[in-house]
C-alpha positions in Angstrom: -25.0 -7.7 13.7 -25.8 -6.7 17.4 -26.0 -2.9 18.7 -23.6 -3.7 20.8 -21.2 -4.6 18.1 -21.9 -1.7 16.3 -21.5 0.7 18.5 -18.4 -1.3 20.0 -16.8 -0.8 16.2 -17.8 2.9 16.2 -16.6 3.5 19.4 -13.9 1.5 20.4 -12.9 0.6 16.7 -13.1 -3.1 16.8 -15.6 -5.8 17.8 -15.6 -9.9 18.1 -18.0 -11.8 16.3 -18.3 -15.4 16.7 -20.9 -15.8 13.8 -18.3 -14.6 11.3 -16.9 -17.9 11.9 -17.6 -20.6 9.5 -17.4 -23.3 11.8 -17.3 -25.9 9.4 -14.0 -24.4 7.9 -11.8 -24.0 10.8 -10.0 -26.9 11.0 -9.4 -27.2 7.2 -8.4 -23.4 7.1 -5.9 -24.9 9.9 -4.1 -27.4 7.8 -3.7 -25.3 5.1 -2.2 -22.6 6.9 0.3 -25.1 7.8 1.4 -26.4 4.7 1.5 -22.7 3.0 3.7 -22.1 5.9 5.6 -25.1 5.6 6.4 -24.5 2.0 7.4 -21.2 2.2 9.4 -21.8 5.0 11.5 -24.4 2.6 10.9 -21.9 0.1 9.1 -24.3 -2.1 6.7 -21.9 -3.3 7.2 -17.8 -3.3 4.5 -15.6 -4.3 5.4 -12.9 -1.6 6.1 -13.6 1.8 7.2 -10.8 4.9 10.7 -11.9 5.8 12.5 -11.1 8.9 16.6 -10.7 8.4 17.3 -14.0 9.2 14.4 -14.5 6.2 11.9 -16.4 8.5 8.5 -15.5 7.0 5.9 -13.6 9.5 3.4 -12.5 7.0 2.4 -14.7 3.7 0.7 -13.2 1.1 -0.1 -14.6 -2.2 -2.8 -17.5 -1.2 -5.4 -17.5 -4.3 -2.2 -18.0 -6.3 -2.6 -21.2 -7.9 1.2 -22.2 -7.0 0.0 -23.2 -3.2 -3.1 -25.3 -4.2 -5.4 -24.4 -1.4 -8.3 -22.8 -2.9 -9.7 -22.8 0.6 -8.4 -19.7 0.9 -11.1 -18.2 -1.6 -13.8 -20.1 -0.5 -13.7 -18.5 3.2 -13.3 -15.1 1.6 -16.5 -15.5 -0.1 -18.2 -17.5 2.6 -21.6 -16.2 3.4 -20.2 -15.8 7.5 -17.6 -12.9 6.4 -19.9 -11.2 4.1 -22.8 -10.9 5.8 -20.3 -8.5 8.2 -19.1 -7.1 5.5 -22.4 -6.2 3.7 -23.6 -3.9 6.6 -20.4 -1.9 6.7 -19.9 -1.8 2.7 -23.1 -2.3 1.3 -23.4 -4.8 -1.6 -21.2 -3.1 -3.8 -17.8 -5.0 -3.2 -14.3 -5.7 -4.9 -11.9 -8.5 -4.0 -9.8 -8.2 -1.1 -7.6 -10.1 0.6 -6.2 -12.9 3.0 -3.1 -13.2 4.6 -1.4 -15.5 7.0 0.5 -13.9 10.3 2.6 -16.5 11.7 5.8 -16.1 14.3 9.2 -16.1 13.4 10.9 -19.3 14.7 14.1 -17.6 16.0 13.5 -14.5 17.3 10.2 -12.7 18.8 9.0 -10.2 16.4 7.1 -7.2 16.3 6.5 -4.2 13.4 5.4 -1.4 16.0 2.6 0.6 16.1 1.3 2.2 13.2 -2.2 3.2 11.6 -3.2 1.5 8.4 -3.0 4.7 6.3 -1.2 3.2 3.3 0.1 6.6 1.5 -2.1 9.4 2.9 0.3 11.4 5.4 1.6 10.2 8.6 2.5 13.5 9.7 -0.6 15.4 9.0 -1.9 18.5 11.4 -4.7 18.1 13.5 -7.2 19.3 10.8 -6.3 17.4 8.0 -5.7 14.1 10.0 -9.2 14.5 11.7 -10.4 15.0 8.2 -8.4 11.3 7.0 -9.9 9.3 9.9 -13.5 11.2 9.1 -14.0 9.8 5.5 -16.4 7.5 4.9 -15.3 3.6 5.5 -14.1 2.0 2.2 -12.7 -1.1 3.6 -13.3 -3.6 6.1 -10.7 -5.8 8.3 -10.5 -8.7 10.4 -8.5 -11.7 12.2 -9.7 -15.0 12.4 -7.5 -17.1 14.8 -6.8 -20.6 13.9 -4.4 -21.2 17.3 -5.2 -18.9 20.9 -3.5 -15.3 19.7 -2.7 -12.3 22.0 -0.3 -11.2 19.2 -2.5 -7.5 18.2 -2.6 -4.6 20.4 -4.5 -1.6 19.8 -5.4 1.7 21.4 -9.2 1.7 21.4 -11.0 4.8 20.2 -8.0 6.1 18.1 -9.6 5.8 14.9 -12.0 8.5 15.8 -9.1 11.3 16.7 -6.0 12.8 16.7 -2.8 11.3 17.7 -1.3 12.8 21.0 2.3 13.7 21.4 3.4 10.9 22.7 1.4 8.4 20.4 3.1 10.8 17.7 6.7 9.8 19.5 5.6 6.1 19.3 4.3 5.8 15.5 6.6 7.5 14.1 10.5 7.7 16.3 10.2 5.0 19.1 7.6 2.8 17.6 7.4 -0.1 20.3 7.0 1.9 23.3 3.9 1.2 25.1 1.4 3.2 25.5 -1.2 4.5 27.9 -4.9 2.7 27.4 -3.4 0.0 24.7 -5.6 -3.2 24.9 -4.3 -6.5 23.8 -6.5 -8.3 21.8 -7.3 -12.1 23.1 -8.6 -14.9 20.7 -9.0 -18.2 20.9 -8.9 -20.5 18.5 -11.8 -20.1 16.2 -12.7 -16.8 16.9 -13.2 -13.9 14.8 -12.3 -9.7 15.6 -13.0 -7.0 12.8 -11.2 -3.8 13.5 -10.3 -0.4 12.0 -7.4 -0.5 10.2 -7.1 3.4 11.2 -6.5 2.4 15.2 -3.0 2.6 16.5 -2.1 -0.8 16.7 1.1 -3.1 16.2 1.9 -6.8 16.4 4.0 -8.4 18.6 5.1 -12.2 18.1 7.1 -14.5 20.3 9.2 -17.0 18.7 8.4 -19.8 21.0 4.5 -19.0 21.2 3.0 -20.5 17.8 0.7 -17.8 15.8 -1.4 -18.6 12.9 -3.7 -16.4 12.0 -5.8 -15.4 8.6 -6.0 -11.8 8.3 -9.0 -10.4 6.2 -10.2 -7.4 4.2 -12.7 -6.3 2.0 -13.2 -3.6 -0.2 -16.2 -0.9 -1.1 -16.3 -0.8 -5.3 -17.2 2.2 -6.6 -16.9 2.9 -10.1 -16.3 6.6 -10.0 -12.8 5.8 -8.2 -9.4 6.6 -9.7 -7.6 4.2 -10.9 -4.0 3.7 -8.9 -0.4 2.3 -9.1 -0.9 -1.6 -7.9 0.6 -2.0 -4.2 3.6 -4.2 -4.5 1.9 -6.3 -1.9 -0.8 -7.2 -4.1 0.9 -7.3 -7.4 1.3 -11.5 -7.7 -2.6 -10.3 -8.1 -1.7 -9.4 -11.9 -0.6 -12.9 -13.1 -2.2 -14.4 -15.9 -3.0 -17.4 -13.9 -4.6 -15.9 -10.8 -8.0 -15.2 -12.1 -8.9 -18.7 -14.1 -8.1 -19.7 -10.4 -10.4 -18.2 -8.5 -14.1 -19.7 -7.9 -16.2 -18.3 -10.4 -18.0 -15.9 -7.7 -14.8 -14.3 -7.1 -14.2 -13.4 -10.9 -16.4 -10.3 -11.6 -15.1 -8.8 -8.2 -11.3 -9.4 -8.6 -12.5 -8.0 -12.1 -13.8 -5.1 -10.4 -10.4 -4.9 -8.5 -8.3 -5.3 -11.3 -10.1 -2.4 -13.4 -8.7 -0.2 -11.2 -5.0 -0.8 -10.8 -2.1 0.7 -12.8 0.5 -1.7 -13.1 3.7 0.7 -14.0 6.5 -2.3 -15.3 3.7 -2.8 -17.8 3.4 0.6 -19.4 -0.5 0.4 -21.6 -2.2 -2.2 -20.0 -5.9 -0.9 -19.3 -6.5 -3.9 -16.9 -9.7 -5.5 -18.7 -10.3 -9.0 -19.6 -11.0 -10.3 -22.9 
């Protein structure tokens, strides 16, 4: 980590880093990509996939599932490139997070408008209480590692940091694909690597003729002290019995970690342990 990437994170809420790259990787990470896409596309495998309406896929979840057979997907997670990042804006203390493909639709452009990666805290918070949100300390950490040139995520730099203004207000929440003033589109070419906070105003935007394929990364800060919460849908393939024998053994004690901390509802008693 460079000062200048640390002080581009704090202030701008994002910075490239072309040693988070695992060279070696890139062009096997690419091929894979392509045949997860390819077989969900024909609906060969389903774990769970972001469907448009006329159900072409633009985000696929679901990669450590052992359906897909690409175990790739793990070892970059846990390759020593990502984590050293990670470690200096975590600390050591980590449980699993995740990987996701964001591809284009094939026959339509595409784009989910802006938003802030606040999961279920409020949207609509007052100026105190949302200042007090984007002021807690960082318990997750995010990036995008292109495996084809991308220009597909924009983001308003420094927005992590404050409050929304009126007319950001008006975008996230009413017109939601409006531009707005200051937005920066974020260029990558293939191969490289930009971490960013998920608390930015930011969106996607995808063209159907302009091919996207790009891993999106997180991972997470473990503390043991942390409630215990109802599973995201997103994530609950995560539960199958045949997710964890899957994983490299590494991985195990932090998706264990992970796992001791989800509530899975539709199966009322489980305490989430291994035996």
């Amino acid at each position: 980590m460079t000062n200048q990437q640390i002080e581009d994170f704090a202030n701008r809420g994002f910075f490239y880093a072309e040693e988070a790259t695992p060279k070696s990787m890139v062009a096997d990470l690419l091929a894979a990509v392509r045949r997860v896409k390819q077989k969900v596309r024909d609906k060969e495998v389903e774990i769970y996939t972001h469907r448009t309406d006329s159900e072409e896929p633009w985000a696929i979840r679901g990669l450590f599932a052992p359906e897909f057979e690409e175990p790739i997907f793990s070892e970059y997670l846990m390759c020593k490139e990502i984590r050293q990042t990670v470690h200096h804006f975590l600390g050591d203390q980590l449980k699993l997070g995740t990987v996701l493909i964001f591809t284009n639709p094939h026959d339509q452009d595409y784009g989910f408008g802006w938003h802030r990666d606040f999961g279920k805290l409020p949207r609509d918070a007052d100026e105190e209480e949302e200042l007090e949100i984007l002021h807690r300390p960082q318990k997750s950490l995010k990036w995008h590692l292109a495996l084809v040139d991308d220009a597909c995520l924009q983001l308003v730099p420094g927005s992590h940091t404050r409050y929304r203004t009126d007319y950001e207000q008006e975008c996230l929440r009413r017109t939601r694909n409006g531009d707005i003033p200051g937005q920066k589109t974020i260029y990558l070419t293939a191969g490289q690597t930009v971490f960013w906070h998920g608390y930015t105003i930011h969106r996607g935007v995808m063209k159907k003729d302009v091919e996207r394929l790009t891993l999106a990364g997180s991972w997470a800060k473990y503390d043991e002290t942390d409630e215990s919460q109802e599973v995201d849908k997103r994530l609950r393939w995560m539960l199958a019995e045949n997710v964890r024998p899957a994983l490299p053994e590494a991985m195990k004690p932090l998706y264990d970690r992970w796992r001791s901390q989800q509530i899975d509802t539709e199966r009322p008693g489980e305490d989430g342990t291994h035996g």
